[in-house]
Structures are given as C-alpha cells and as structure tokens.
N, C-alpha and C positions, 0 to 999 in steps of 0.2 A: 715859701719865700717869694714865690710867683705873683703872687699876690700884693704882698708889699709892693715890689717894682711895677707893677700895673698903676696904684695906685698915689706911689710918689710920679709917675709921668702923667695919670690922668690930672692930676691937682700943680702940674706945674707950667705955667702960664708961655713957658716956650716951646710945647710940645701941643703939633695940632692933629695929631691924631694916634692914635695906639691901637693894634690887632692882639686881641690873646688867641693863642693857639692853643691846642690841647686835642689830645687824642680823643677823652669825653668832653663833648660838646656843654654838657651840662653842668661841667666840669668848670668853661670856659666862662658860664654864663652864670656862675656863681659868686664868679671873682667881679662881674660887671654889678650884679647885685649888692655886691659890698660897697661898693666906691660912695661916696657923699656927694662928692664932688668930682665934672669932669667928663660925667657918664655919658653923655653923647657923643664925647670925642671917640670914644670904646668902643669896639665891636668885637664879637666872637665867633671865631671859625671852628671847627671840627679837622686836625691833623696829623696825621701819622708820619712824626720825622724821620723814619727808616725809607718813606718814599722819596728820597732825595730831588728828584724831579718835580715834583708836586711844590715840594715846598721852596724848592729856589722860584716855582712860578709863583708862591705865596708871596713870599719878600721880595721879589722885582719892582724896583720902585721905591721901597721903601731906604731910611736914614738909616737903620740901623738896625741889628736881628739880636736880640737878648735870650740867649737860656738859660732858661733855667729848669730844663729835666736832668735825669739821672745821670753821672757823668759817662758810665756808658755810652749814651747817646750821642759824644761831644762832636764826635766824627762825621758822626751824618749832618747836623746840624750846620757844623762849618764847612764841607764843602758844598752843603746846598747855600750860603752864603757867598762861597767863593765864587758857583758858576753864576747866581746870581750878582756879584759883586757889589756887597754892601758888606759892608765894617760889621765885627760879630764881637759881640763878649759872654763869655759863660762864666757858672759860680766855682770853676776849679773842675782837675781833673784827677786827682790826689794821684801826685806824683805819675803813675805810667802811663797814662791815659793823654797828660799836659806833656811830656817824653813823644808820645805819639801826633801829636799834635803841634810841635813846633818844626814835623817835618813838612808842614806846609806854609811855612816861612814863606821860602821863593815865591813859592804861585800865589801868597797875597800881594807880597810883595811885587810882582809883576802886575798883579790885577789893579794893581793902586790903593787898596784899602787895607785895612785895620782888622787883627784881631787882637783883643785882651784876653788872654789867660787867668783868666781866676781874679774876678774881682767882684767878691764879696765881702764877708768881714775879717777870714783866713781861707786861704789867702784873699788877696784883694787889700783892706786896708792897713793889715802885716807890712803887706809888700809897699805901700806907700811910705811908711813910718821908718820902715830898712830902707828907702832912698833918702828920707831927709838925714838920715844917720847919718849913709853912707858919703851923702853929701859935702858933710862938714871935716869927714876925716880922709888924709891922702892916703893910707892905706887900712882896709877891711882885712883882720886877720879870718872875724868868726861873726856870723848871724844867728842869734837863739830866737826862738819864738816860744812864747812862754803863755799859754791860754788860760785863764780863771774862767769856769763856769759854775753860776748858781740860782739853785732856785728854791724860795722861798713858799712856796703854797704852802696852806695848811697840811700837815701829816694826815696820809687818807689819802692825798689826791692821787685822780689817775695819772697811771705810767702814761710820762710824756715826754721824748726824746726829743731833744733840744734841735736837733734838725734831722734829713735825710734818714731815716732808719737804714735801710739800704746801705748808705754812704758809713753809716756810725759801726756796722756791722763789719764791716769792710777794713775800718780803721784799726778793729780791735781783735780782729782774726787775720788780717795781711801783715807779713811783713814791713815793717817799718824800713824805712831808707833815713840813714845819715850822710853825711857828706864829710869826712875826715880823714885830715891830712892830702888834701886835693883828691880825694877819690870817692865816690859814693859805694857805700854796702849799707846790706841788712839785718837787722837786729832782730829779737825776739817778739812776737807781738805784746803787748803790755806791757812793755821791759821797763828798764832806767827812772823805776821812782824816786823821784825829786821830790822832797818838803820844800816849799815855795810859801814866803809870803806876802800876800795879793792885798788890795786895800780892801779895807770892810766896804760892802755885807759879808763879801768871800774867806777873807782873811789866812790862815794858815792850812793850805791845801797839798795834796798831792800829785804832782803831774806825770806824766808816762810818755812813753815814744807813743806814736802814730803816725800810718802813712798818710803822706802830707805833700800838697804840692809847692808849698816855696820851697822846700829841699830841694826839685827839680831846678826851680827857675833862679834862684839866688846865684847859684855856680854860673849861670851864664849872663845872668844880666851885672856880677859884681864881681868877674873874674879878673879884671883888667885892675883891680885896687888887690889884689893878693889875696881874693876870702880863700881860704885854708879849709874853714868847719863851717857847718849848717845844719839847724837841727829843729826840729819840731815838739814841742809836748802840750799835753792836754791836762789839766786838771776839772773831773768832770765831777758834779757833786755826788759827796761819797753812795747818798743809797743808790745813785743810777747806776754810779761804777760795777757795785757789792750785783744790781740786777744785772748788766752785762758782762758781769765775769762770770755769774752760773747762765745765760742764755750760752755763751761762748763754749762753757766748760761741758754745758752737755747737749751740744751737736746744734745748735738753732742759727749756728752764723753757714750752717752749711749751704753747698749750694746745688751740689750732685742730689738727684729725689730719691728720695727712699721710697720703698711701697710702705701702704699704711691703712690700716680700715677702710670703707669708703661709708655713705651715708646710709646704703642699702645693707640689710642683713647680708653679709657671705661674699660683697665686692671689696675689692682693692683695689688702688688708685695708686699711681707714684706723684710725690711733690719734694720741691726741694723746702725742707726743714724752714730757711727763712723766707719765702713765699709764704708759707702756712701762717709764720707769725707775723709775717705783714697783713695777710687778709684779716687775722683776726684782732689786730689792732684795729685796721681799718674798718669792721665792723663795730665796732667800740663807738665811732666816732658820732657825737649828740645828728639828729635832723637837722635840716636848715630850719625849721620851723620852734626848735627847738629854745629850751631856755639859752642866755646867751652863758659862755662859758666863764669861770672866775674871772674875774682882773687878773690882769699878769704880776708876777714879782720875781722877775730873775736879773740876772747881772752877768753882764759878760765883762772881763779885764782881756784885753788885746795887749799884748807886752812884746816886744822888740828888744832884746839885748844886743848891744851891735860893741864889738872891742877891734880898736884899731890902735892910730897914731895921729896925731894933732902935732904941728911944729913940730916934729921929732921925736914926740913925748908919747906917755900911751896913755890912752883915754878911751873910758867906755860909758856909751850913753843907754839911756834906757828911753826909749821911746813908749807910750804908755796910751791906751783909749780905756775909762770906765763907761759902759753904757749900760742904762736900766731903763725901766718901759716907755713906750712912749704915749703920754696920755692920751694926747688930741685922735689920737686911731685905738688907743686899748688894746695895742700890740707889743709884745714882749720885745728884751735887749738883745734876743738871740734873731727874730726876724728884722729887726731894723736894721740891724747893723749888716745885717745878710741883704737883703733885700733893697733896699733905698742904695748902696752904692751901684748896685746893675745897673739902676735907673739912670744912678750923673753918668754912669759910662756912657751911654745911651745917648745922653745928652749934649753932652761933648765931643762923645763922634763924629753926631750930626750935625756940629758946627765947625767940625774942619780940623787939620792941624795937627791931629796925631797922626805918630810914623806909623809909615808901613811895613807888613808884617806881620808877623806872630811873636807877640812879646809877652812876658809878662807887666801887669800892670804899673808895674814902677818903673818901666820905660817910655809906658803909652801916654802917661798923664801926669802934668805937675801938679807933685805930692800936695806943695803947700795950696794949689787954688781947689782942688779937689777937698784938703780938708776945711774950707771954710765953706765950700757944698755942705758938707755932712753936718758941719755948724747948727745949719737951720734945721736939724733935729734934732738937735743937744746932744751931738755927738761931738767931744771935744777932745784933743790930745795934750799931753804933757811931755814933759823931756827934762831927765835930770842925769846929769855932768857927774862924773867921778875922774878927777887928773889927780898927778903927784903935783903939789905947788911948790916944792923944793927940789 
C-alpha cells in the first residue's frame, strides 16, 4: 500500500519532495524504481521505527509523516512524530491499537499538530462517507459498514491476500468488537454471516464480524448525535474466505512459536506458525527483474449504512464507493483505494487547517472536498435515501 501513497505524492504537482522509509533499504528503493513520474522528488532511507529517536530526527522538518507499516508499529511511529511535531496519518489500528492511540490526543493537541487515525479505504474512506451521513441527519441511532471484496483472475491464480497478511490474520482470529446498545463487546471471530447484496461484479456475498477500527472511532467522534450501534463486516471472495477459514482452523493465524524441524538433519527451531506462512508467501513473490505480474481485476464496494432521523422522521442512507483497478498504474481496487487516500491526508495536512489531536478521519478532513481528491482516480461515491413519505 506503501507504494501507492509514494506514488500518488511523487506524481502530484503540490508536493515537493517525498522520503520513503523502510527498514530494507532496498525495499525503499524498489518503490523509487516504480514511480514514472516524480522520481527526483524521492529518495530512500534505510529505518527502524522501533528507534523512536532516530526517526523523530528523520521527520524534523518535514509536513507530514505517513504510515504505512504494520499497525503494531503505530505507537512508535506517532510519538516519533509527536517529539518531532509534524501531523501523522496511519492506515488504521484495527480497533485496540487506534484505543491505544487516542491517548495521545492531548500531547498532539498541545504540540499543535495532527493526527488521523486510519485513513485508508476502511477505515479511512468509511469514515468520511459515516460523516457526510451523519451530517445530514440530527440524530445517528447506528453506523454499519458493509465491505464487498472481489477478485476476478483467472482460476489458477496465486494466493493473493487482498491486503496486510498480518493485518487479515488478526481479523479472522481476534476478537471482533461491536458497539451495542452504547457499549462495546466482543463477538466470535468469523461470526454474524450476513447475505448482503453488493453491485456487480461482486454481487450476492457473505459478510462476517471483523476487528475493525471505525467500531473504535465512530462512538467517539458520533456520540454527541445518539449512535447507540456500530458495527463492522467484511465479505471477502468466497475461495479466500473457504483458504482462511482452514489457515485459521489449523493453527497458521498463531502467534506463540512452536518448535518445528530445522533445515539441518536432527535441528529444531521454534517460529510462530504465521511468521512461517508469511516468509513463505513472501518467497513466492516473482523478482524485480521478473515478468510483470497479471493485470489486476478486483473490486472493492465500500458501504456505509447510517440510520438516524431527518425532521423528526427516520431515514437511512446508504453511503456507497465501487472501486476497480486503476489502469494508468495497473494497480488493483484494493491498493488504490488503500493507498492514494494516505497520500491526500498528507497533502492536506501540509496545507494547514486540520484540528488538532488525535481523531479519526471524519473529524480531520472535510469528507465532501476529500472526495473530489479521490475523484481524480475514479474513485467515486453514491448515496441513496430510504424515508417514510407518509
């Protein structure tokens, strides 16, 4: 996703320069080799954001510090931002991570700058499409968020997790958080299958709990209009699902190491179970020098159910984004939409104007000029009205 926001800033005419960061250097300087356009503004450093120090002496000076590593990380990241004091946006903290992270409200808020919580494509442009909702009605009783994802490659293709492995693993073996009846608890992992249906290519899907960070942020930034309920589900396409329900169901989302073989006759080694099947995903992965990979064809539906009161009345809107690849990069609808909003965060920070704090994104930025940002990728929204007219 890194990548993308590199690249929507190197190619955008009001941004005069960009640092990629990354632990592998060559890592960093992979991402400079893709860009078209731009590349001189770029450079790449070599960084370990667990050295807090180091890296607030990276970002001194700079408009604005973008992350996008594992949410893990989110803490070190943002207080090497705060002692630096420059405005921070990460892609989420799936829910207790973003919990942990708005307790440094004050001390941005003292510092004078900015941070966004989670603004990517969930959260992030979720939570813009729950403000224009919540905008039009005087009171929010409930926020659903309702996710289509699909992907079209040929049968055959390699296993390709639509984002974070890490992150997806997390979702489908943690705890799910609801927010109901003014109170947050937790649910079953996988639980509350919902038949939902989504606009074609997706069309009639299944969705699930997952832990999610607008459950966190929604109760605090929409509590003052009465939200009551908030909820999160994911419908992911079924053979990814059918492969993450047996990684899950036998032991691969673990995180405690098991001992296990080692490479030599007679050694053993302890690793945890999903380290193992990350390295070996990530051995999978073609050379740089390599053929270039399929054309994309996935589709993400971003959906907002927001039920309130209008005049007195009750009315529920449905806020809606369809996104599929984006040609002029040959980048799929799962990293666009991921990736390109970090960047307008980025951009708009560094022109001023947003509160300070620690908010979630639908307090940091107005929803409506941010989505005519996303416009100029053919990222576009909808909105359809259900009242009683009698």
């Amino acid at each position: 996703m890194g990548r993308i926001t590199v690249r929507a800033l190197a190619e955008d005419s009001r941004v005069e320069a960009v640092v990629v960061a990354d632990r592998d250097l060559a890592a960093a300087e992979r991402t400079l080799a893709w860009l078209k356009k731009g590349r001189k503004k770029a450079r790449a450093v070599a960084c370990d954001v667990r050295d807090e120090a180091a890296l607030a002496g990276l970002l001194a000076g700079s408009a604005a510090v973008l992350n996008a590593a594992d949410y893990p990380f989110n803490l070190h990241v943002m207080r090497a931002a705060l002692a630096a004091k420059v405005s921070y946006a990460d892609l989420g903290g799936l829910f207790h991570m973003t919990k942990r992270q708005y307790e440094l409200d004050a001390e941005y808020r003292a510092a004078g700058i900015t941070a966004a919580l989670g603004i990517g494509s969930t959260p992030g442009i979720t939570n813009l499409l729950a403000r224009i909702a919540a905008d039009q009605l005087e009171t929010v009783e409930r926020l659903d968020v309702r996710i289509g994802s699909g992907d079209y490659r040929p049968a055959g293709a390699p296993f390709a997790p639509p984002y974070s492995m890490r992150t997806i693993l997390d979702e489908c073996s943690l705890e799910p958080m609801i927010y109901a009846d003014g109170e947050w608890r937790a649910v079953k992992p996988m639980s509350g299958q919902e038949g939902i249906d989504f606009p074609e290519p997706i069309g009639h899907a299944t969705a699930m709990y997952t832990l999610h960070s607008e459950v966190a942020l929604f109760p605090v930034s929409f509590g003052h209009k009465g939200l009551k309920h908030a909820s999160f589900k994911i419908a992911f396409p079924q053979t990814f699902l059918a492969q993450m329900e047996l990684l899950v169901e036998i032991g691969m989302a673990g995180s405690e190491p098991v001992e296990a073989r080692g490479s030599e006759p007679g050694s053993w080694v302890r690793v945890a179970p999903r380290e193992a099947l990350i390295a070996a995903l990530a051995s999978r992965q073609p050379a740089s020098d390599a053929a270039p990979p399929a054309e994309p064809d996935d589709c993400d539906v971003l959906r907002v159910v927001a039920s309130g009161t209008r005049d007195g009345q009750p009315v529920e809107l449905i806020e809606q984004m369809i996104v599929r690849p984006y040609k002029p990069w040959n980048v799929g609808a799962g990293d666009l939409d991921t990736g390109v909003p970090l960047a307008i965060a980025g951009i708009l920070m560094a022109q001023g104007g947003c509160p300070t704090g620690a908010h979630g994104a639908e307090l940091v930025f107005d929803a409506h000029a941010f989505l005519r940002e996303l416009a100029a990728y053919e990222m576009r929204a909808t909105e359809t009205v259900t009242r009683a007219i009698v």
